[in-house]
N, C-alpha and C positions, 0 to 999 in steps of 0.2 A: 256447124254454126258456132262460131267464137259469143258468148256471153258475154258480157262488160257487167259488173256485179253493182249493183246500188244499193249501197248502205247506207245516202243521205251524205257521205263527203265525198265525193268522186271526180275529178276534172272527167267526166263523163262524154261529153257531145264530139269535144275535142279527138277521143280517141276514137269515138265512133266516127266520125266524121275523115280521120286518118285512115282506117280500118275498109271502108266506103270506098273511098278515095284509090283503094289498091285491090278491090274487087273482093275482097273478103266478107263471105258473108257473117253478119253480125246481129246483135242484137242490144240493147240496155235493159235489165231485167233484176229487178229481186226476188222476183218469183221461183219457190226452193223447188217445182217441177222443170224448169227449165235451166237451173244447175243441174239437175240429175241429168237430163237430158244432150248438155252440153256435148260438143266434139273436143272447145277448149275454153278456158274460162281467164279473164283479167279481172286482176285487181286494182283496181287505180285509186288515186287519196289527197286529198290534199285537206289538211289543218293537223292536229294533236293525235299522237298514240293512242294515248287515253281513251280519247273521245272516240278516237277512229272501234277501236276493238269492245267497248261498250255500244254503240251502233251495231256490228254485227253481233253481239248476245240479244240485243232488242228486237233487232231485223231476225232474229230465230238461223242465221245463216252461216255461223261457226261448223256445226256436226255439217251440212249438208257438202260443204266446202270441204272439209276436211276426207267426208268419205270419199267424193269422186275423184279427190285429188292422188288417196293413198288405193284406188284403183287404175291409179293409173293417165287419169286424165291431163293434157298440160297444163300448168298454171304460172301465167306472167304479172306479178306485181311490179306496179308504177309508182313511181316517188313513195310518199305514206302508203303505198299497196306491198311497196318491196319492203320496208322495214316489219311490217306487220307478219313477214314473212318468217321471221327470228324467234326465241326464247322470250325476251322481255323489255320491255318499253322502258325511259325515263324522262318520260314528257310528260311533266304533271305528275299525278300519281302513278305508283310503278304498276305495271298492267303484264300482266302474261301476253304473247303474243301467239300467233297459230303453231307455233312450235317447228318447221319443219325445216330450219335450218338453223342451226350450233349458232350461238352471237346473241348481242344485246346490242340496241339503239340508245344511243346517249348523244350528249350534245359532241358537237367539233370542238374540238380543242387545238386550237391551229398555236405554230409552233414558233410564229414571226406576225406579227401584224395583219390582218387580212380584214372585211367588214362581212359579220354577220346578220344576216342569211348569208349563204353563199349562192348566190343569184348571177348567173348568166353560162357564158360560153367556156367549155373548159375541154382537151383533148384529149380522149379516150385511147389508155394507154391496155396494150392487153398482157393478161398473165398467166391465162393458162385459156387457148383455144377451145373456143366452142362452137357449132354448127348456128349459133343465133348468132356469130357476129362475120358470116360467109357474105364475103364482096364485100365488108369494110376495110378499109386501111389504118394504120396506126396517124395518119397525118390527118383525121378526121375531127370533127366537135361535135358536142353533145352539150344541150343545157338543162342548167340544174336550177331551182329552187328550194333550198334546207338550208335547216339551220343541225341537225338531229343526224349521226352517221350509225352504220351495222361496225361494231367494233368485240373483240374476244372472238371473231370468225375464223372459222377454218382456212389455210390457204387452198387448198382442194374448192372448195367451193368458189375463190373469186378468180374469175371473169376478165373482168376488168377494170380501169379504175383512174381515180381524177388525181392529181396534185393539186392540192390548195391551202396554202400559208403551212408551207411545208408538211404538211398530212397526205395519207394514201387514202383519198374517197373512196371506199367501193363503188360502182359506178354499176356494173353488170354481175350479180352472181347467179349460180347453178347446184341443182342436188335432185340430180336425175330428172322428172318431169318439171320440176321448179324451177321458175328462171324470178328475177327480179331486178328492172332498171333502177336507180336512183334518179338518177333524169330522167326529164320526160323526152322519151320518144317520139311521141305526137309533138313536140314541139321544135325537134331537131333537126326538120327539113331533111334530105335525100337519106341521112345516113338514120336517122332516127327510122323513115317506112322500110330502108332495107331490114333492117333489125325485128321491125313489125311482120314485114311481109316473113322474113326466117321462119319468125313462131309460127305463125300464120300457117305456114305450110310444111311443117313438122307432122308427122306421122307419128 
């Protein structure tokens, strides 16, 4: 059973509804017996750092999160699910983030003109092969909504990634059980449920 974690900010139905849609059984739950219980767990997000990782200290759902994952469990954060995945936030106030992978979230700093948010269709370029991106092509798209990127990251860790007003988006990172889209998957059409279905059916 895949988990979809609810902390009160989650493009939630969405990924269930993708998740459904690929025979994957699922659930939406903040209940901290059914993280422990989990097979695999998402993190999905959408608004502010800040707010997002003060939600999980209120939702009690940081330690419970953190144990199953460093047992071992997979865990795929989505847009604000994948940044929260980092050291530390700078969206608002600066916020410690779950720690589990090297990097800070800070705004885009594009290097020629571009209009933030970065909102739509962008080509998923890869950088270092992972079994979450099996049966995609590089000639693929993937859509984003940010304004906020993972930046100080390990090369090791990324994945894959976007060009946008001359910046490298992370796009896909990795660190062992940890994966995390910056785009949403759920919303990528074939290439996004390939990527879904990968996790999905990781051992």
């Amino acid at each position: 059973m895949i988990v979809i974690i609810d902390y009160g900010m989650g493009n939630l139905k969405s990924v269930y509804n993708a998740l459904s849609t690929l025979n994957l059984p699922c659930k939406i739950s903040s209940d901290i017996s059914d993280i422990k219980n989990a097979e695999k767990l998402i993190l999905p997000g959408v608004g502010a750092f800040n707010e997002a990782m003060d939600n999980l200290c209120n939702y009690r759902l940081i330690d419970a999160i953190k144990d199953k994952v460093n047992n071992g469990c997979p865990l795929l954060g989505i847009c604000l699910g994948m940044q929260m995945l980092f050291e530390e936030g700078y969206e608002g106030e600066i916020r410690n983030g779950l720690g589990f992978i090297k990097g800070k979230i800070k705004r885009i700093e594009p290097k020629k003109y571009v209009k933030l948010p970065h909102i739509g269709w962008n080509r998923l370029e890869t950088n270092n092969y992972n079994n979450i991106l099996y049966g995609v092509s590089e000639e693929n798209f993937v859509y984003y909504v940010h304004s906020f990127m993972a930046r100080d990251m390990e090369d090791v860790n990324l994945v894959a990634y976007s060009e946008y007003g001359g910046v490298k988006i992370p796009g896909l990172v990795n660190k062992d059980n940890i994966y995390g889209a910056q785009f949403h998957p759920e919303k990528s059409g074939e290439i996004g449920l390939k990527i879904l279905r990968n996790f999905g059916e990781m051992i």
